[in-house]
KOLSE-639156 format. One record per residue: x, y, z of N, C-alpha, C, O in turn. Coordinates in steps of 0.1 Angstrom, whole numbers, plus 5000, padded with zeros to 4 digits. Layout:
// residues N
+------+------+------+-------+-------+-------+------+------+------+------+------+------+
: n.c1 : n.c2 : n.c3 : ca.c1 : ca.c2 : ca.c3 : c.c1 : c.c2 : c.c3 : o.c1 : o.c2 : o.c3 :
+------+------+------+-------+-------+-------+------+------+------+------+------+------+
:    X :    Y :    Z :     X :     Y :     Z :    X :    Y :    Z :    X :    Y :    Z :
...
+------+------+------+-------+-------+-------+------+------+------+------+------+------+
***
This chain:
// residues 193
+------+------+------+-------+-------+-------+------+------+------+------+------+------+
: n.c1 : n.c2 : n.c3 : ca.c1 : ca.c2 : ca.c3 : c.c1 : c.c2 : c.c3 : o.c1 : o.c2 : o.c3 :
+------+------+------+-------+-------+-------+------+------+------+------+------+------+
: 4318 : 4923 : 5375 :  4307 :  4925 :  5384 : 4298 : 4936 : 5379 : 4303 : 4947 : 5379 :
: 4285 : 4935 : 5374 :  4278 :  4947 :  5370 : 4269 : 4947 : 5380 : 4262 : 4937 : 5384 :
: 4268 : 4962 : 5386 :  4261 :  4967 :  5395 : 4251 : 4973 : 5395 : 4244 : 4975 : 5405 :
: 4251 : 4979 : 5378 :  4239 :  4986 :  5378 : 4227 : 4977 : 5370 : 4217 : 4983 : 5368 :
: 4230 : 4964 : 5367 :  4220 :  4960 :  5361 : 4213 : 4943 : 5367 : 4204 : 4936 : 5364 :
: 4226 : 4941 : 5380 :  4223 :  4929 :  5385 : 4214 : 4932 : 5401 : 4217 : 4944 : 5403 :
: 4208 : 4927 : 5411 :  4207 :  4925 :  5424 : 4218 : 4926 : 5434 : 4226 : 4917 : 5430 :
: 4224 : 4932 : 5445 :  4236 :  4926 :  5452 : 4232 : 4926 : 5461 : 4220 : 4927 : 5462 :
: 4240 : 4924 : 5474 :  4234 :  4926 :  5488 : 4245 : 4930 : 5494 : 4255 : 4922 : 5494 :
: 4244 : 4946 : 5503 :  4253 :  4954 :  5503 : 4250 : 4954 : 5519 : 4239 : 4951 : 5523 :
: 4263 : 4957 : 5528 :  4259 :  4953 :  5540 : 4270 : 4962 : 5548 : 4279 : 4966 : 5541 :
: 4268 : 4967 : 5564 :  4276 :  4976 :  5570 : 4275 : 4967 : 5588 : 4265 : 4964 : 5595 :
: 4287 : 4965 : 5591 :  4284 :  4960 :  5607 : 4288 : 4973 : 5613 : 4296 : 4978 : 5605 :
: 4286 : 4981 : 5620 :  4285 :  4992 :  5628 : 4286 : 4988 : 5642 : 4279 : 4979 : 5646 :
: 4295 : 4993 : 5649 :  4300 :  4993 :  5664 : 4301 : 5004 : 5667 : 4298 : 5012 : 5658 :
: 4306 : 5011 : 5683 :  4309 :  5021 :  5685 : 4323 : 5027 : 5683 : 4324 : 5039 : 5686 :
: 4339 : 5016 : 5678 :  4350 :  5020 :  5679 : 4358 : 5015 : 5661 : 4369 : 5018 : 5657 :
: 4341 : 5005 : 5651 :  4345 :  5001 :  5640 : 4337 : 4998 : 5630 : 4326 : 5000 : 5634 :
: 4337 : 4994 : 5620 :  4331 :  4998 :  5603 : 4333 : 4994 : 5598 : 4342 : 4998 : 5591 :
: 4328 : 4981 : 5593 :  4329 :  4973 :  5583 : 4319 : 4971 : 5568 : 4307 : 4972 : 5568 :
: 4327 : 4969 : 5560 :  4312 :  4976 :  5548 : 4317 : 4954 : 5539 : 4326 : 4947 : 5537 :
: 4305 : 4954 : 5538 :  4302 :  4938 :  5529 : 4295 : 4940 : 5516 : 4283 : 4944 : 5518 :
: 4299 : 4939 : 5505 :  4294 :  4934 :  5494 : 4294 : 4918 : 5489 : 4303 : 4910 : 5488 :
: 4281 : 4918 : 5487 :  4276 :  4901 :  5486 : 4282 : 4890 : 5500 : 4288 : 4879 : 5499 :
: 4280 : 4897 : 5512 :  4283 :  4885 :  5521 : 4300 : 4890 : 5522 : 4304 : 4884 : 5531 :
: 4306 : 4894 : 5519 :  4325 :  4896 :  5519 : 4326 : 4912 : 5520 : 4323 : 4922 : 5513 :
: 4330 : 4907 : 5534 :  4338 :  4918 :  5537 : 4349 : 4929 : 5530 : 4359 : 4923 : 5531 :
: 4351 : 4938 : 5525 :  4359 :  4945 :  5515 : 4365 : 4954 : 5524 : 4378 : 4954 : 5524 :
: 4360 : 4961 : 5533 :  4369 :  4973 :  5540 : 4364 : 4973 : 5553 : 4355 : 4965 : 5557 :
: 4372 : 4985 : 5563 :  4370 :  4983 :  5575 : 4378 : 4995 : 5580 : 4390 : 4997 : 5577 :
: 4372 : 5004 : 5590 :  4382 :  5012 :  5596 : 4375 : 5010 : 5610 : 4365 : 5004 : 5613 :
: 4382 : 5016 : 5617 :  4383 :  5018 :  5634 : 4388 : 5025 : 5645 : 4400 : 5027 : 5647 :
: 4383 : 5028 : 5651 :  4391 :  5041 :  5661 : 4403 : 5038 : 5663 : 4405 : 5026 : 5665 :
: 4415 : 5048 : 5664 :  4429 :  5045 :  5666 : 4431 : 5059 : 5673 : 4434 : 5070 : 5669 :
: 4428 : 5054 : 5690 :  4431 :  5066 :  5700 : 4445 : 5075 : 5697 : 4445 : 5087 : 5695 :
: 4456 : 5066 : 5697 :  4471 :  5074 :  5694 : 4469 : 5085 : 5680 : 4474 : 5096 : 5680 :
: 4463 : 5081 : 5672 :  4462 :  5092 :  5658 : 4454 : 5098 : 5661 : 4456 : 5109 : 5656 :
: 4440 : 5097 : 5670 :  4432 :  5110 :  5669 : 4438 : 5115 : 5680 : 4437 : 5127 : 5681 :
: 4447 : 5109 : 5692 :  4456 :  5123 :  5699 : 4461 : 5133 : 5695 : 4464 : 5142 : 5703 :
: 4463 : 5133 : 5683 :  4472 :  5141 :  5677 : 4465 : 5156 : 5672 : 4471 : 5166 : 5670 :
: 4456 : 5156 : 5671 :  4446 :  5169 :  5668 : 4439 : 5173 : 5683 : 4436 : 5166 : 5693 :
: 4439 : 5184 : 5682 :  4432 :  5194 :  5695 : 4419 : 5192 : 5696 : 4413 : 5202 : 5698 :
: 4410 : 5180 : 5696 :  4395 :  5180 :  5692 : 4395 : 5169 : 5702 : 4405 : 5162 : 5706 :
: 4380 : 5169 : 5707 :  4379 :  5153 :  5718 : 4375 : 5144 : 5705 : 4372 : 5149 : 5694 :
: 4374 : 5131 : 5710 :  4371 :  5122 :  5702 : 4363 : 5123 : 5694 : 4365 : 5116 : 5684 :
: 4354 : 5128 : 5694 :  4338 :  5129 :  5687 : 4337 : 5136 : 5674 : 4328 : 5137 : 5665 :
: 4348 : 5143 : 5676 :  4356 :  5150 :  5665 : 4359 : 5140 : 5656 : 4354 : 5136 : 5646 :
: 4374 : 5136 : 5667 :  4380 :  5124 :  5652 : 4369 : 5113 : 5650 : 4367 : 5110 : 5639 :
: 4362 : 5108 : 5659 :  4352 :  5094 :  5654 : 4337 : 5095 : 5662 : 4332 : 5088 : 5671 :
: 4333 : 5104 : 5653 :  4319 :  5105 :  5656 : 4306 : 5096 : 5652 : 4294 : 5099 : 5651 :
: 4313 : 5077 : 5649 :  4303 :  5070 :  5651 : 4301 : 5062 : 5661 : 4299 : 5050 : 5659 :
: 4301 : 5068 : 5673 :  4296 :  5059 :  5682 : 4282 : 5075 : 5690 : 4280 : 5078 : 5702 :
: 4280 : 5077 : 5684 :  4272 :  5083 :  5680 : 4255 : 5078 : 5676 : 4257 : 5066 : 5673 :
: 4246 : 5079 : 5675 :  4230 :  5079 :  5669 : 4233 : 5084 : 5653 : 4239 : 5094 : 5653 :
: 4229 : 5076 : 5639 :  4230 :  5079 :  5629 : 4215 : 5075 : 5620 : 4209 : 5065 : 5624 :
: 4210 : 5083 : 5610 :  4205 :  5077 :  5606 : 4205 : 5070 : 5591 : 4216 : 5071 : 5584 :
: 4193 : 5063 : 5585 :  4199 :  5055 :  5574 : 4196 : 5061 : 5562 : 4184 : 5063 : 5562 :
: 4201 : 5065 : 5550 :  4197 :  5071 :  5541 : 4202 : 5068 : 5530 : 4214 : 5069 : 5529 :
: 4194 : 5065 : 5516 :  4191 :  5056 :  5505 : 4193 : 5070 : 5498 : 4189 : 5079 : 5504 :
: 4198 : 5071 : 5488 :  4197 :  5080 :  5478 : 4204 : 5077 : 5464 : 4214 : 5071 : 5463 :
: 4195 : 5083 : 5452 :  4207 :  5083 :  5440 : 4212 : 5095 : 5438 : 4206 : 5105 : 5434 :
: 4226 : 5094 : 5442 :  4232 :  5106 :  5434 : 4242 : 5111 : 5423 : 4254 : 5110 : 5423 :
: 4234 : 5117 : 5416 :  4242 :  5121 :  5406 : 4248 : 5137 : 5403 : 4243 : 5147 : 5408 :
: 4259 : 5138 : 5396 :  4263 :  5150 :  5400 : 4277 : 5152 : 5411 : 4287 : 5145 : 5412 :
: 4273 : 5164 : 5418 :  4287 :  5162 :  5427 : 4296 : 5169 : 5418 : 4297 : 5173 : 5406 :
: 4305 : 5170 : 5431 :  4321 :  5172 :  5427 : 4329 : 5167 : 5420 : 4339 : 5171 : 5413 :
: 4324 : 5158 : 5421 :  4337 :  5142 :  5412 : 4324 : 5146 : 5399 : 4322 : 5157 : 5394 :
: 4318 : 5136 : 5396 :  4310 :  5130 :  5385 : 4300 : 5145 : 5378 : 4296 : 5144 : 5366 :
: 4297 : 5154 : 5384 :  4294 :  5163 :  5382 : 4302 : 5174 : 5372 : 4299 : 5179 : 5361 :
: 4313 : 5176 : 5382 :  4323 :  5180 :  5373 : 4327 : 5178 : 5359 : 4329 : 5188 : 5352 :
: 4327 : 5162 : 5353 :  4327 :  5157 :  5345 : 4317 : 5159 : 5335 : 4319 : 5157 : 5323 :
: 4306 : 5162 : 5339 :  4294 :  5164 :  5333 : 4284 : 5155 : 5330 : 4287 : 5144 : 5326 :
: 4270 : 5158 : 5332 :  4259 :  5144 :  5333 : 4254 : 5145 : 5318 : 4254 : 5153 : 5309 :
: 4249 : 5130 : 5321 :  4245 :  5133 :  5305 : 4231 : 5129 : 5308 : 4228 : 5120 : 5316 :
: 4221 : 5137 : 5299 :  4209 :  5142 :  5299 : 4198 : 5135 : 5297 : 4187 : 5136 : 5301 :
: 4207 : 5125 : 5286 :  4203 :  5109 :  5283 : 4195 : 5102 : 5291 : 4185 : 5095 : 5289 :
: 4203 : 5105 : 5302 :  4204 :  5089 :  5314 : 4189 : 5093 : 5322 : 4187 : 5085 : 5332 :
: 4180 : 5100 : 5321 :  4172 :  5107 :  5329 : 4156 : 5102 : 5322 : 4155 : 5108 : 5311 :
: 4145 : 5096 : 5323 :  4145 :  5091 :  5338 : 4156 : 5082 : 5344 : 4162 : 5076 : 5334 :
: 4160 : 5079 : 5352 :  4162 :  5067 :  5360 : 4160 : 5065 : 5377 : 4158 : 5074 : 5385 :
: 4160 : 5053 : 5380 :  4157 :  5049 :  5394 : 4168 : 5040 : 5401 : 4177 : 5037 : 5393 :
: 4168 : 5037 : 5412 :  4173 :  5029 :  5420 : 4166 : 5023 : 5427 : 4160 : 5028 : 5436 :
: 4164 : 5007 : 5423 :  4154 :  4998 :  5430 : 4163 : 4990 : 5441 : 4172 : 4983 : 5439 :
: 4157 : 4994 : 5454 :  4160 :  4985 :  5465 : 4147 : 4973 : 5466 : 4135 : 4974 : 5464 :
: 4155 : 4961 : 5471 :  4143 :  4952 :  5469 : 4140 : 4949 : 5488 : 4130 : 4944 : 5492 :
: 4149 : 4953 : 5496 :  4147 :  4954 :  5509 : 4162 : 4961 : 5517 : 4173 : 4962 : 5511 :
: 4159 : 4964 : 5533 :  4161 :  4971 :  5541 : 4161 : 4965 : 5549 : 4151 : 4960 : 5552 :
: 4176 : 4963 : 5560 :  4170 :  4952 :  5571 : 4181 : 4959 : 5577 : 4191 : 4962 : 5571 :
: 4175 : 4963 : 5592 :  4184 :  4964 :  5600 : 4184 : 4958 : 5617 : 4174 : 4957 : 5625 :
: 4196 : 4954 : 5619 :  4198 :  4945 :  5631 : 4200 : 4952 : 5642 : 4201 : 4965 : 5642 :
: 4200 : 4945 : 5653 :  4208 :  4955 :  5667 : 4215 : 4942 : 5670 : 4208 : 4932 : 5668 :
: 4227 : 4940 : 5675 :  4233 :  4932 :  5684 : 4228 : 4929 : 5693 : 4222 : 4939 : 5698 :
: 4227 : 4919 : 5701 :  4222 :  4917 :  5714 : 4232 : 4920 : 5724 : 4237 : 4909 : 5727 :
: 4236 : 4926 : 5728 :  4251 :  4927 :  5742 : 4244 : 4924 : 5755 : 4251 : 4927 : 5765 :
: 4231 : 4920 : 5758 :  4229 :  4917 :  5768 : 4225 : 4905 : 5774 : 4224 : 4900 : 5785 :
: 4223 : 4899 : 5761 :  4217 :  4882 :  5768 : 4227 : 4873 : 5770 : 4236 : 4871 : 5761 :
: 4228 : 4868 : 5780 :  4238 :  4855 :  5788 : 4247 : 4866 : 5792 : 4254 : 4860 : 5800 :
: 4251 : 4879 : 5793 :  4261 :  4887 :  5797 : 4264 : 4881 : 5812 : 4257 : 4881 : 5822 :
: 4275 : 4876 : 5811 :  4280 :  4868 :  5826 : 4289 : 4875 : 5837 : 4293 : 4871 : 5848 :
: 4290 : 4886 : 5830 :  4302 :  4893 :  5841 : 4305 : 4905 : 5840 : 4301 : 4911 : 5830 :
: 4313 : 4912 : 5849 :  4315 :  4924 :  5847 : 4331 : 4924 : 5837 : 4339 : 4915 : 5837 :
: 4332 : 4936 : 5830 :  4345 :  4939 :  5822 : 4359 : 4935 : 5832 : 4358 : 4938 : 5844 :
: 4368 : 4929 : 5829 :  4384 :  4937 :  5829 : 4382 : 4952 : 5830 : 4373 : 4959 : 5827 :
: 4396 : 4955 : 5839 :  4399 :  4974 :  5835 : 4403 : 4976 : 5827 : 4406 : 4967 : 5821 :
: 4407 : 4992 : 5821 :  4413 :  4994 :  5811 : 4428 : 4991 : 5816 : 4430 : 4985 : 5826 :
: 4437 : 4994 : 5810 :  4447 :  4990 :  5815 : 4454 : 5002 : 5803 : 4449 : 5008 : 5793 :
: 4467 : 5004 : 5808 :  4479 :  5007 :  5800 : 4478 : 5022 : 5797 : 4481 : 5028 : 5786 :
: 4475 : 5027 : 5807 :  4470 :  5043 :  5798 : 4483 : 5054 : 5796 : 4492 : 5056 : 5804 :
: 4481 : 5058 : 5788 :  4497 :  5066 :  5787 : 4488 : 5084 : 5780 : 4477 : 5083 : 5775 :
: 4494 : 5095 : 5783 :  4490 :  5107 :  5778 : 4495 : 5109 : 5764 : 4507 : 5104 : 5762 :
: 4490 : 5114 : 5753 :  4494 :  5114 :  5743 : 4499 : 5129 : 5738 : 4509 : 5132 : 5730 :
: 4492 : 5138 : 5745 :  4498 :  5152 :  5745 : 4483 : 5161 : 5760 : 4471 : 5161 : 5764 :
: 4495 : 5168 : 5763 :  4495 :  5173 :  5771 : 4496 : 5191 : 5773 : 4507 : 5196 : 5771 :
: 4483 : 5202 : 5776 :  4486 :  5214 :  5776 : 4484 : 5217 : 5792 : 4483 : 5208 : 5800 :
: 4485 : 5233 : 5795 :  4482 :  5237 :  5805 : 4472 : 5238 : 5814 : 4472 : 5243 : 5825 :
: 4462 : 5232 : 5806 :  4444 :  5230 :  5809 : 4441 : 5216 : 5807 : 4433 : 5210 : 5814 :
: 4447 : 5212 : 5799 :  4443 :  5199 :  5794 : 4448 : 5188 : 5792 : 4460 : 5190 : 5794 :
: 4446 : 5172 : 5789 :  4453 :  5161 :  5785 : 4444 : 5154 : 5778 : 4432 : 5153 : 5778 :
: 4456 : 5146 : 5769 :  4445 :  5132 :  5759 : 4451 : 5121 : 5763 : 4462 : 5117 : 5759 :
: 4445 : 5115 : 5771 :  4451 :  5103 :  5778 : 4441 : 5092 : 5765 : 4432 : 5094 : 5757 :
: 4449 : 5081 : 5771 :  4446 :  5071 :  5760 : 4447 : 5056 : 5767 : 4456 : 5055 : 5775 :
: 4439 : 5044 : 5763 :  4442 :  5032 :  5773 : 4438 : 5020 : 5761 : 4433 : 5019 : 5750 :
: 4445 : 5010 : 5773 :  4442 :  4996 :  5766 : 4426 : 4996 : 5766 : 4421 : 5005 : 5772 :
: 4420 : 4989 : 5760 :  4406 :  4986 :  5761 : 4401 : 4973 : 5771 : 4405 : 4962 : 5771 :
: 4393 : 4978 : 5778 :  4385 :  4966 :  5788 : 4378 : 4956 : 5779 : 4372 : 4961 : 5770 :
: 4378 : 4942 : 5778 :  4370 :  4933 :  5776 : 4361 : 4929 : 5787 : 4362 : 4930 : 5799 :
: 4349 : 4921 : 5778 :  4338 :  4919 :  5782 : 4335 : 4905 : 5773 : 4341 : 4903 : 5762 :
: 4325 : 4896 : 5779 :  4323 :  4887 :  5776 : 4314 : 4888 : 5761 : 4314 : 4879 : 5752 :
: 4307 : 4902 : 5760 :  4300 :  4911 :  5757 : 4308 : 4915 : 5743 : 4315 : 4910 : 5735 :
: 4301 : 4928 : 5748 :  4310 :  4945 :  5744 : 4311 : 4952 : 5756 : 4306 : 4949 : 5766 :
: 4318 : 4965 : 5753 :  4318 :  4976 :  5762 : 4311 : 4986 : 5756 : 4311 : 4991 : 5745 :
: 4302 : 4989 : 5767 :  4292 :  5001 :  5762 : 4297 : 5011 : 5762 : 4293 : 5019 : 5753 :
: 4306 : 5015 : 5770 :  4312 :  5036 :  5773 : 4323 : 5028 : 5788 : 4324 : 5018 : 5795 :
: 4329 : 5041 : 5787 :  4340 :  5043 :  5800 : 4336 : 5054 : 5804 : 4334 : 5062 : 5795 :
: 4335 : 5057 : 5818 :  4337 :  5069 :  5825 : 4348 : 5073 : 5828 : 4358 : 5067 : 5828 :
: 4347 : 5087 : 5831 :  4359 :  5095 :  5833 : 4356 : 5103 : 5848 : 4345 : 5108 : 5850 :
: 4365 : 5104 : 5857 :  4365 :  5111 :  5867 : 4374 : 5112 : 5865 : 4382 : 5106 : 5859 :
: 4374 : 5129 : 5875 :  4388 :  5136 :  5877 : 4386 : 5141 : 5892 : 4378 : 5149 : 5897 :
: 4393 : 5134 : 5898 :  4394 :  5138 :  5914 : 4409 : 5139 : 5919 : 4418 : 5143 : 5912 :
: 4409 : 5134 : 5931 :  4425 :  5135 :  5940 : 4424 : 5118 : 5941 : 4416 : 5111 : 5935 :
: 4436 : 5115 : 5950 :  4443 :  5099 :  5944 : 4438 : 5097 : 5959 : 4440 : 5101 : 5970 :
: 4428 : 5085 : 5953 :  4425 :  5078 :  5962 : 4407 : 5075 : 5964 : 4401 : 5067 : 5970 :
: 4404 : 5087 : 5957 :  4393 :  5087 :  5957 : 4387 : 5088 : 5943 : 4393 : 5096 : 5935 :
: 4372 : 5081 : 5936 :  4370 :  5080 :  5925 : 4366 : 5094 : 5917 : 4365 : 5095 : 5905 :
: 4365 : 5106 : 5926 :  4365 :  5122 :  5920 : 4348 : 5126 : 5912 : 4337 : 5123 : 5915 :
: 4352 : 5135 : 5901 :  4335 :  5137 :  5898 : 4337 : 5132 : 5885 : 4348 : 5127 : 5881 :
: 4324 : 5133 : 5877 :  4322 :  5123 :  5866 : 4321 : 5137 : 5858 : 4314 : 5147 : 5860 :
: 4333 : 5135 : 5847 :  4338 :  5146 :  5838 : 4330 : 5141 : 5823 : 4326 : 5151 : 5817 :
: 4328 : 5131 : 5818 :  4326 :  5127 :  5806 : 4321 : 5111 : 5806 : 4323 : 5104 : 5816 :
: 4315 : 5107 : 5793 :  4313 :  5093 :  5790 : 4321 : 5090 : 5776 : 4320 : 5098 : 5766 :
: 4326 : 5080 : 5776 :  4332 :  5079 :  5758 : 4327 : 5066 : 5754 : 4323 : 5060 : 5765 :
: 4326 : 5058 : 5745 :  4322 :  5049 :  5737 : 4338 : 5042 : 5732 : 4340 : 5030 : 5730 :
: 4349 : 5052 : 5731 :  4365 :  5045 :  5727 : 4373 : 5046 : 5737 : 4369 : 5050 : 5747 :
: 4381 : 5043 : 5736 :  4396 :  5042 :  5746 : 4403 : 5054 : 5746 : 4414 : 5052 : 5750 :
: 4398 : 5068 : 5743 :  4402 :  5076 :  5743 : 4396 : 5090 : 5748 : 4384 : 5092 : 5746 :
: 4404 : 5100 : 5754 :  4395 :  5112 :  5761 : 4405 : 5120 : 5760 : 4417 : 5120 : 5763 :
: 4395 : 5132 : 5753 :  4404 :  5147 :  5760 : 4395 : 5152 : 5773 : 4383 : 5154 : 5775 :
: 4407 : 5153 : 5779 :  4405 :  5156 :  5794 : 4401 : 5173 : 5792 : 4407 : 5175 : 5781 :
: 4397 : 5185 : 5795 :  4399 :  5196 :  5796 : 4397 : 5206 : 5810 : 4393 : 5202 : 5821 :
: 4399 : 5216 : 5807 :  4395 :  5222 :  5820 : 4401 : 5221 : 5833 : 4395 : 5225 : 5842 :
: 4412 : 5216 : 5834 :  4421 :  5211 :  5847 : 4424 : 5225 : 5848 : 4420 : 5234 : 5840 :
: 4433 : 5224 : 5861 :  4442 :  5235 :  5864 : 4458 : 5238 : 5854 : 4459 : 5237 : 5842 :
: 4468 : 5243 : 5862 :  4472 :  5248 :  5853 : 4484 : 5240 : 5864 : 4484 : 5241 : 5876 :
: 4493 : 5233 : 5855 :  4510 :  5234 :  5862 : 4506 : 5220 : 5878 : 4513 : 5219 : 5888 :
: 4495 : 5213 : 5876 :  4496 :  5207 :  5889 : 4495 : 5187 : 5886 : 4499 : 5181 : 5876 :
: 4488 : 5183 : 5899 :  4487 :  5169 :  5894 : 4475 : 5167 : 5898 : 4470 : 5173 : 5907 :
: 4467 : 5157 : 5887 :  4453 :  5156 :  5888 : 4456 : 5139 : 5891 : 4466 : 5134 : 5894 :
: 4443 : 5132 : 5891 :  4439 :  5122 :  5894 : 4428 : 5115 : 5887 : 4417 : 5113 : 5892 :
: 4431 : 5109 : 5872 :  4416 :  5104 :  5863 : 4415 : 5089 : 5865 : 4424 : 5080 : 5863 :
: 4400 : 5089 : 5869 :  4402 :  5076 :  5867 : 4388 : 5072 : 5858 : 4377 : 5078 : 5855 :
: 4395 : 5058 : 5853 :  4390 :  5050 :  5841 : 4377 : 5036 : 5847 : 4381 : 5029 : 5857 :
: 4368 : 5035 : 5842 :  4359 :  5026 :  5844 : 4353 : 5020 : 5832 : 4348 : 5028 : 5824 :
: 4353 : 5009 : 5829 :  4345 :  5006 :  5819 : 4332 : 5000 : 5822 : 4330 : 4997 : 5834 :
: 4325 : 4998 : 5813 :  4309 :  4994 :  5819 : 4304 : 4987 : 5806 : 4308 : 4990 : 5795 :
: 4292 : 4974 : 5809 :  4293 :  4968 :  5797 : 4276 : 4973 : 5797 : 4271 : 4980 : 5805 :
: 4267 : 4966 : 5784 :  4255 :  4972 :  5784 : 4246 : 4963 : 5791 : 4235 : 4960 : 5787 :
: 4253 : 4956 : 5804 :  4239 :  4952 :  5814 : 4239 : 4958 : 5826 : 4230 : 4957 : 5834 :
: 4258 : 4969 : 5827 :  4251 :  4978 :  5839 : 4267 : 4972 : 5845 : 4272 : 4981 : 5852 :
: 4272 : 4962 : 5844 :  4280 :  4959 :  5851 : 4297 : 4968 : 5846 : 4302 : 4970 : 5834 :
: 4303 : 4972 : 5859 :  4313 :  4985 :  5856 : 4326 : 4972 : 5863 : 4323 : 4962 : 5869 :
: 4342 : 4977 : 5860 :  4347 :  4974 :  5859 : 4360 : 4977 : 5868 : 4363 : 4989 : 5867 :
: 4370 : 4967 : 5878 :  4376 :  4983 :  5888 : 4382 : 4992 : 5881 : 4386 : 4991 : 5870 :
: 4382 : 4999 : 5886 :  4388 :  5012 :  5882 : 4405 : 5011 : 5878 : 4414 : 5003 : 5881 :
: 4406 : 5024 : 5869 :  4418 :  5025 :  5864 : 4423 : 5037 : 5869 : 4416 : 5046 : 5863 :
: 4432 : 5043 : 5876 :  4435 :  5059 :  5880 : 4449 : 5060 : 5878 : 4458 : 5052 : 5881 :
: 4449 : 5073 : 5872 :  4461 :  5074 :  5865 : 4463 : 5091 : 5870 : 4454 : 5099 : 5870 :
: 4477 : 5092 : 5873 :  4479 :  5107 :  5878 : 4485 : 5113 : 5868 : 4497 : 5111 : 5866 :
: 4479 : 5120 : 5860 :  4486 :  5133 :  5849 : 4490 : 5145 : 5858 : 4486 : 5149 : 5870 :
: 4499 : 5151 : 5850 :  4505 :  5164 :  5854 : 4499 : 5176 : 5842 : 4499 : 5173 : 5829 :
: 4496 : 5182 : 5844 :  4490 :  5197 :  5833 : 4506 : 5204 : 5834 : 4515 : 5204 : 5843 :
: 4506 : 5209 : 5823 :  4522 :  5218 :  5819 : 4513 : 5239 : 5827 : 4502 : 5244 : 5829 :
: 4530 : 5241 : 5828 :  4527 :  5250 :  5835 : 4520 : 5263 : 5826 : 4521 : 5261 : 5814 :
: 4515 : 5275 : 5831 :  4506 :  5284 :  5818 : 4519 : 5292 : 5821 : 4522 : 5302 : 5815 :
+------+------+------+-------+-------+-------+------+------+------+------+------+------+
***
């Protein structure tokens, strides 16, 4: 495959929970949020997977660096360019024909647990769609409580609770025509300080 002297067509699908990168039309790689592994660090999500996020697009040649730098450039190679022959970028449609409201989340289990805090974690809601974000409340059982956070993944650190008691979170998902999902409420315990 030579890359620096032929055309290709280099491509990225972007979601808010996954990553897929295409050379010539074929797919090559792909990662995606995995709530259970980012529980495992003290950070909310946005930490472990900060693309569901606003990004922008940026074209660059670079030479040098840590890796190839290190090795040393050669002085030779200078002028050179990088010709792009175009730039296209898409938006998904998640709203047209959208027929219904989501499923709940379902299955939620805590992944670790402090005296202020929890990383609860759930199945994911489907949609005919996508799912745009889940809400998070934290109130008493029975009632939907206050609106603590929005996430984009199946995953939340909860913070700020009390200390040593039982809370009340509940889970909604919502797709991007507005339509939310019943509710998921799940009673965590906070460990004692």
């Amino acid at each position: 495959i030579d890359v620096a002297n032929e055309f290709h067509t280099y491509g990225i699908e972007w979601d808010e929970t996954s990553i897929t990168w295409f050379y010539d039309g074929l797919a090559f790689a792909s990662v995606g949020y995995d709530p259970e592994l980012s529980g495992t660090v003290l950070y909310d999500t946005t930490v472990d997977w900060p693309f569901d996020q606003y990004f922008y697009l940026i074209l660059n040649l670079a030479i040098g660096g840590n890796w190839g730098g290190a090795q040393g450039v050669d002085n030779n190679i200078f002028p050179t360019t990088m010709q792009v022959d175009y730039v296209r970028v898409y938006q998904h449609d998640n709203v047209y024909q959208d027929s219904g409201a989501p499923s709940s989340p379902s299955n939620a289990s805590v992944i670790r647990t402090t005296s202020n805090s929890v990383y609860l974690v759930w199945k994911e809601a489907v949609d005919d769609h996508d799912i745009k974000q889940y809400y998070i409340y934290v109130g008493a059982l029975g009632s939907t409580g206050t609106l603590i956070k929005k996430t984009g993944v199946n995953g939340a650190l909860i913070t700020g609770l009390p200390s040593g008691v039982d809370v009340v979170v509940t889970i909604v998902a919502e797709d991007y025509v507005g339509n939310q999902s019943v509710p998921l409420q799940v009673l965590v315990t906070t460990l004692e300080s």
